[in-house]
TIVORO-589677 format. One record per residue (C-alpha): residue number from 1; residue in one letter; chain; z, x negated, y negated. Coordinates in steps of 0.001 Angstrom, whole numbers, plus 500000, padded with zeros to 6 digits. Layout:
! TIVORO-589677
REC   num   residuo   cadena       c3       c1       c2
REC   NUM         a        A        Z        X        Y
...
//
This chain:
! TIVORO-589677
REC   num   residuo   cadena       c3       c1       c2
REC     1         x        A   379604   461273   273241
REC     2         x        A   376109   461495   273242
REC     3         x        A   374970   460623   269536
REC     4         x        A   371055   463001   270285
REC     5         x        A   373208   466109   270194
REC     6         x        A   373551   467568   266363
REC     7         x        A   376491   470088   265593
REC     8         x        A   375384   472832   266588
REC     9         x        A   374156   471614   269996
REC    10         x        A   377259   470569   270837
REC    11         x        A   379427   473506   269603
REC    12         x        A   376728   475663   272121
REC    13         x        A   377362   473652   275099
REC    14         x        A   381130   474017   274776
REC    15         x        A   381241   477733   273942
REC    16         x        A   379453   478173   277530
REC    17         x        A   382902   478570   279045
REC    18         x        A   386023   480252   278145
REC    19         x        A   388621   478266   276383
REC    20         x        A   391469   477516   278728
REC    21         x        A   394116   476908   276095
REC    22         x        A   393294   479812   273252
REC    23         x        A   391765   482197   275510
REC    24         x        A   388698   482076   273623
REC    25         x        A   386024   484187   275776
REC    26         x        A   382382   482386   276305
REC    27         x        A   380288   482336   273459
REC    28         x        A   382977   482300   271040
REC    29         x        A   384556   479168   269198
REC    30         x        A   388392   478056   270075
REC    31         x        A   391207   480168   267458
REC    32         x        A   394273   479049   266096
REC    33         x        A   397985   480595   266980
REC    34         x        A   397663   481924   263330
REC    35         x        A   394736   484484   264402
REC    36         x        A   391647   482040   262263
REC    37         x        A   389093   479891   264007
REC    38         x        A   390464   476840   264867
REC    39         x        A   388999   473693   263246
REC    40         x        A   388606   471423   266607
REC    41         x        A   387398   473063   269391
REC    42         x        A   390415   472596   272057
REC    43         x        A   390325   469226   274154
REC    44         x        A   390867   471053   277559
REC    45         x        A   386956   472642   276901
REC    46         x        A   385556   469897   275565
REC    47         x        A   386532   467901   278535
REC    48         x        A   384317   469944   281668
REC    49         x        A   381178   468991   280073
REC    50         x        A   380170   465439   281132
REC    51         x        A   378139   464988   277886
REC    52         x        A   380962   465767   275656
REC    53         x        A   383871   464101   277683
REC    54         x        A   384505   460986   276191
REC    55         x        A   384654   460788   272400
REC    56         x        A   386483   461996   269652
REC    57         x        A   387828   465755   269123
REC    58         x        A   384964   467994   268528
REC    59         x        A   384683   469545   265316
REC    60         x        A   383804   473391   264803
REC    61         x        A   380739   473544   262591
REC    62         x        A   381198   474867   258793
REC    63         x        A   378277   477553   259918
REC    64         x        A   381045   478992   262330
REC    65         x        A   383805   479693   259925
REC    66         x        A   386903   477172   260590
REC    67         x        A   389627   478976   258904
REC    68         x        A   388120   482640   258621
REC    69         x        A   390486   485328   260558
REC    70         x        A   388594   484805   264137
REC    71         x        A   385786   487823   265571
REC    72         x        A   384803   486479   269555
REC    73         x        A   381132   486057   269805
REC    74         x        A   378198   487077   271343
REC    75         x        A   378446   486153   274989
REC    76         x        A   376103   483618   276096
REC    77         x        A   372886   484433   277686
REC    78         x        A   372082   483123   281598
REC    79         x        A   369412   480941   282271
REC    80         x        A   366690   482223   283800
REC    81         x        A   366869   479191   286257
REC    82         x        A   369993   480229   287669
REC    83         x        A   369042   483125   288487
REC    84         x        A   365948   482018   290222
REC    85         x        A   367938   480277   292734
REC    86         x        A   367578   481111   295934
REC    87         x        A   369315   480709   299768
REC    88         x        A   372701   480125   298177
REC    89         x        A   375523   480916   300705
REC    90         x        A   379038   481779   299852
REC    91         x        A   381305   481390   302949
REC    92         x        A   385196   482403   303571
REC    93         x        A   387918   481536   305687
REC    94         x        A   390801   483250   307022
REC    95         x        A   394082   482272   308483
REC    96         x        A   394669   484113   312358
REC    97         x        A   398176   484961   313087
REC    98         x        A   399597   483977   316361
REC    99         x        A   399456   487026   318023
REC   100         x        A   395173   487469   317695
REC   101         x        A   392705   487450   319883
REC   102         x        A   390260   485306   319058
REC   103         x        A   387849   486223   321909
REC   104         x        A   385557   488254   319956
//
């Protein structure tokens, strides 16, 4: 884990993306089964972001309310960078079925 990164850092980078396990949407922190935010944020987030991979379970900061009946966040804003990108192509495949002509 990377020790520059204080609390709150690190709880932002995570809530970038939805919570597989808890459903959590992005931008909010991980809940518990009981309906409260969950104290650790859930492993199977944690673990897309490169930074955060390796190292212990990742705590949910005190200013986010571990144990408080659970409200989903704001969602998270995009970067401006992103969206500046440019000549991006998205491409898809089909399958043909025997009988097609693939002439055309």
């Amino acid at each position: 884990m990377d020790g520059d990164l204080d609390e709150i850092t690190r709880a932002e980078l995570i809530e970038r993306e939805p919570c597989p396990w808890c459903g959590a949407p992005p931008g909010s922190v991980c809940r518990a089964n009981s309906g409260v935010v969950a104290v650790d944020h859930h492993t199977g987030l944690y673990g897309k972001i490169p930074t955060l991979k390796s190292g212990p379970a990742i705590r949910i900061p005190a200013a986010r309310g571990p144990g408080r009946t659970w409200q989903p966040g704001p969602e998270p804003g995009l970067d401006p960078e992103l969206l500046a990108r440019a000549g991006d192509r998205i491409g898809y495949a089909r399958v043909s079925s025997k009988g097609q002509d693939l002439a055309g």
